[in-house]
C-alpha positions in Angstrom: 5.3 -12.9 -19.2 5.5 -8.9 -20.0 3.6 -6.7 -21.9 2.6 -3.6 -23.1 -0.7 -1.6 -23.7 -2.6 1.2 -22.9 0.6 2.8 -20.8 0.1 -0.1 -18.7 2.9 -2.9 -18.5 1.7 -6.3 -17.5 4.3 -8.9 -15.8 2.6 -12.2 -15.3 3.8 -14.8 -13.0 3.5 -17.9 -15.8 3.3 -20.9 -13.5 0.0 -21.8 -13.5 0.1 -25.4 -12.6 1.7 -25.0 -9.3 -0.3 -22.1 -8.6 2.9 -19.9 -9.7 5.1 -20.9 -6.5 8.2 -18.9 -6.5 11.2 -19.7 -7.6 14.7 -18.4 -8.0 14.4 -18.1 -11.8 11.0 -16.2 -11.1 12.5 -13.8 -8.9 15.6 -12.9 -11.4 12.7 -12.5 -14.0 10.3 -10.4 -12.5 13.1 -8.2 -11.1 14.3 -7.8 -15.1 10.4 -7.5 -15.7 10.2 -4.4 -13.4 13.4 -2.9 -14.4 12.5 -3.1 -18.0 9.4 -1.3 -17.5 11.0 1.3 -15.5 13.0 1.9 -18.5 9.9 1.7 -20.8 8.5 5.2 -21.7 5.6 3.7 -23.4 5.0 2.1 -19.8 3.2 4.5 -17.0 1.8 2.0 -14.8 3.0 -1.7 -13.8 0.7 -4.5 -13.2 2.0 -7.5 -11.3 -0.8 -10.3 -11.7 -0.4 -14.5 -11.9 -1.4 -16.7 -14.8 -4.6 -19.4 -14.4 -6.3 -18.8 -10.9 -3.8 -18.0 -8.6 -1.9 -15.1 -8.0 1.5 -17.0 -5.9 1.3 -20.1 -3.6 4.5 -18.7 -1.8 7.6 -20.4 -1.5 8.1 -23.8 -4.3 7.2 -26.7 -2.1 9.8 -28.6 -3.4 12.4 -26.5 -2.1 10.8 -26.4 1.1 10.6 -30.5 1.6 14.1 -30.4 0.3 15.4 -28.2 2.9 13.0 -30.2 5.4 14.3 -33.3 4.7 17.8 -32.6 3.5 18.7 -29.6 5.6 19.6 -26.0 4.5 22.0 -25.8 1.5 24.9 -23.2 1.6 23.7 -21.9 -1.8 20.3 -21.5 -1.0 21.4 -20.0 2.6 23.4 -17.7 0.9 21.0 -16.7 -2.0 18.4 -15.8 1.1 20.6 -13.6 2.9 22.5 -11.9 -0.2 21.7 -8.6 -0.5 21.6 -6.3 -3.9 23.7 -3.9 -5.1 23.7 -1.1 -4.0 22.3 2.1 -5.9 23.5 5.8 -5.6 20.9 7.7 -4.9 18.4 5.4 -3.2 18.0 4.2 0.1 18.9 1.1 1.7 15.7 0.0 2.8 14.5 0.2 -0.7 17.2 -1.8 -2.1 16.6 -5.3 -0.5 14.4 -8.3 -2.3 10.8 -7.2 -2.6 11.4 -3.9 -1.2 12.8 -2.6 -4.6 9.6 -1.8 -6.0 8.9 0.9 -3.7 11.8 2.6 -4.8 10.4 2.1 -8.3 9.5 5.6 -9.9 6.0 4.3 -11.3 3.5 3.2 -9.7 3.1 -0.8 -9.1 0.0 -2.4 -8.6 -0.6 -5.6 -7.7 -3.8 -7.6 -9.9 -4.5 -10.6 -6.9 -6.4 -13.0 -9.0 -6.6 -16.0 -6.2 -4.5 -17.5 -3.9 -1.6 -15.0 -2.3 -0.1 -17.5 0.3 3.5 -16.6 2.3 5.6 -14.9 0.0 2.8 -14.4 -2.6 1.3 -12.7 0.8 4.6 -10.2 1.3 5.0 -8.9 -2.3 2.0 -7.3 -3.1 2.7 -5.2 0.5 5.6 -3.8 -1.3 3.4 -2.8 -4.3 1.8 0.6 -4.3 -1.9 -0.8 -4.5 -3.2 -4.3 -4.1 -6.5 -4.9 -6.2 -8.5 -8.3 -5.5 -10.6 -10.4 -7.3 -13.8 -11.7 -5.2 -12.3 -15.0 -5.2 -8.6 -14.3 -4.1 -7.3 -15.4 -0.7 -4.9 -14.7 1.4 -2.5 -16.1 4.4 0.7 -15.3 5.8 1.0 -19.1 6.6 4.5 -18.6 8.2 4.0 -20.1 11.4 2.1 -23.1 10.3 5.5 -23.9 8.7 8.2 -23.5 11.4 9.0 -20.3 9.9 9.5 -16.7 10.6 8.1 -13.0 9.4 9.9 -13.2 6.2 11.8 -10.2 4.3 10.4 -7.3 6.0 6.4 -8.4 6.5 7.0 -7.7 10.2 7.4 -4.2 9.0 5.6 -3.5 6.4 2.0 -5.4 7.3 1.3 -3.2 10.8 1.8 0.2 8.6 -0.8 -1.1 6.1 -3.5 -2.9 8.3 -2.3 -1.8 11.9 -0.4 -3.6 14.6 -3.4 -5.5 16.0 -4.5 -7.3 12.9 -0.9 -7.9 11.8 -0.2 -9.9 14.9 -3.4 -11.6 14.1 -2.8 -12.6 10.8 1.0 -13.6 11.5 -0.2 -15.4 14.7 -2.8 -17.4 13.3 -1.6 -17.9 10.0 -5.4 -18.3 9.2 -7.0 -17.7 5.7 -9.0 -14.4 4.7 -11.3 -13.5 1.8 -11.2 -10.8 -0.2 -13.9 -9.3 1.4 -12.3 -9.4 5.0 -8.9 -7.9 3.5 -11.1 -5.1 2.0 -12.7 -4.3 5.6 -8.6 -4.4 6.9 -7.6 -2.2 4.3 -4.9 -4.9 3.2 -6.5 -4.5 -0.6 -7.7 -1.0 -1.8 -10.5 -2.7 -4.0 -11.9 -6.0 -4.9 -13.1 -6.7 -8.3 -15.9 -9.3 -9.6 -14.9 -12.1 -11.7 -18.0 -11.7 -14.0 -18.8 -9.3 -16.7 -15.2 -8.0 -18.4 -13.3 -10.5 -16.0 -10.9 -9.6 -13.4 -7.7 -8.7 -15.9 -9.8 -6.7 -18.1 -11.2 -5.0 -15.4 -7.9 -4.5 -13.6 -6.4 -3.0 -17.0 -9.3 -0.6 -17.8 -8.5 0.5 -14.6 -4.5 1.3 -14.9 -5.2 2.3 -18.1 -6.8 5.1 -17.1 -4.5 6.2 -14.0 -1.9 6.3 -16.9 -3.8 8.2 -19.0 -5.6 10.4 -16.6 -2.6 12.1 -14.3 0.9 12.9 -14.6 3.3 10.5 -14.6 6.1 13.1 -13.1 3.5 13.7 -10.4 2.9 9.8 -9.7 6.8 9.6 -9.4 7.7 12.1 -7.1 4.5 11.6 -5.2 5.5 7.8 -4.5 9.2 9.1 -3.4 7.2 11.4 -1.5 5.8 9.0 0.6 7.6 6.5 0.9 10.9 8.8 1.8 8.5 10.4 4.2 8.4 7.0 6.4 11.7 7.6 7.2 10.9 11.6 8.1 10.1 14.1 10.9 7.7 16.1 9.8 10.2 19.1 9.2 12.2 17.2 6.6 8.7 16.1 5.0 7.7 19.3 4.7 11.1 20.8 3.4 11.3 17.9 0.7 7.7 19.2 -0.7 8.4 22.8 -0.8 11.4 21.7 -2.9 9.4 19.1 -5.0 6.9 21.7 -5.6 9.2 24.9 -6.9 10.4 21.8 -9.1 6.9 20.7 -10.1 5.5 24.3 -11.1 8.7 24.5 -13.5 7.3 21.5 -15.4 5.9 20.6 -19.0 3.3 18.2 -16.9 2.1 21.3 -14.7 1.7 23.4 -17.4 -0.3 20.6 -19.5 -2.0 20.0 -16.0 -3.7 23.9 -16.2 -3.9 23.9 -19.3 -6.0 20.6 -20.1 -8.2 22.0 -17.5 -8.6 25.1 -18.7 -9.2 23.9 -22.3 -11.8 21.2 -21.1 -10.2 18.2 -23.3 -8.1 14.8 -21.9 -4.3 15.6 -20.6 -1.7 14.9 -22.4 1.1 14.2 -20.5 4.5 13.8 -21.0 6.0 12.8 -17.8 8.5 16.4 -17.6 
């Protein structure tokens, strides 16, 4: 499901009765989803949340006992190891499955509502922030099932939690609250299901990032980083003196000043 309110656009994972278990179709959908709310002006933040009370089980099961009992179909072999197009301008790293969002130019958060198990474990790492409800957990599950560190976790997981409790949690395969992956900085907040509820309360919030900064700023910023990965130092450094000359040449800086200034709410345009 997608919507749009506040500056925030919502993509729902809409399988509710099997705890939103990915799919192909869901992946095809989610990546129009995104791309459609990259397009979107009215769209300054993207939400990526599940319907009912789980965020993604991982993998459909059914797929998996297929393949366990059937063997590996060519199609499906191939559909696992085809890559996307490729896009001038962006890196290669941030043009594989999953990894596309970071190359998205807004920021994407992802709303964990419960259960993020195997792949609905690696695609919130490759969102820009991962808010939790109290009840959400979480488990790489990988090795309990034969399988491997799938697309790119084996990367991505140490640089957010740290090599020690990546091997951990890809080791042991164990379950974590929401609490535990607040204290391992694998969520940036967790969020109570009572009072305004956890998608209320997850809105409010991206409302107001949208609202509250620039959205040229939040753009470049997330390049920024993300580039900067990829960086020495000296090339970081040269890409912000750039980025900055750029950024004082702006509409958004001179809104920035002059909300300030003028003591009233920005209003940003996002040039």
């Amino acid at each position: 499901m997608y919507e749009v309110a506040d500056g925030v656009a919502t993509i729902t994972l809409n399988r509710p009765d099997k705890l939103n278990a990915w799919t192909a179709t869901m992946e095809q959908e989610v990546r129009s989803a995104v791309e459609e709310a990259e397009r979107d002006e009215n769209a300054r933040v993207i939400v990526l949340t599940g319907a009912g009370r789980g965020f993604c089980a991982g993998a459909d099961m059914s797929l998996l006992n297929t393949v366990a009992t059937q063997g590996l179909p060519q199609d499906v072999a191939q559909r696992i190891q085809s890559g996307d197009a490729a896009q001038e301008g962006q890196l290669p790293d941030f043009q594989r499955k999953y990894s596309y969002f970071l190359g998205v130019a807004k920021p994407v958060i992802a709303a964990i509502n419960g259960p993020a198990v195997g792949l609905g474990f690696v695609i919130p790492l490759y969102c820009d922030l991962r808010w939790a409800a109290e009840n959400a957990r979480f488990s790489t599950v990988f090795a309990q099932r034969g399988l491997i560190a799938e697309y790119g976790i084996a990367w991505m997981l140490p640089r957010i939690v740290g090599l020690p409790d990546a091997i951990d949690l890809l080791f042991s395969a164990r379950t974590i609250t929401a609490s535990e992956a607040l204290d391992l900085r694998l969520v940036n907040r967790v969020f109570p299901q009572d009072g305004v509820g956890f998608g209320a309360a997850v809105h409010d919030q991206a409302a107001k990032l949208a609202s509250s900064v620039s959205p040229r700023s939040l753009g470049v910023i997330k390049r920024q980083v993300y580039t900067g990965m990829f960086q020495t130092l000296a090339e970081s450094f040269d890409l912000s003196v750039v980025e900055l000359v750029a950024s004082l040449q702006s509409q958004d800086f001179k809104e920035g000043v002059a909300h300030f200034l003028e003591k009233r709410p920005p209003k940003f345009s996002g040039r």
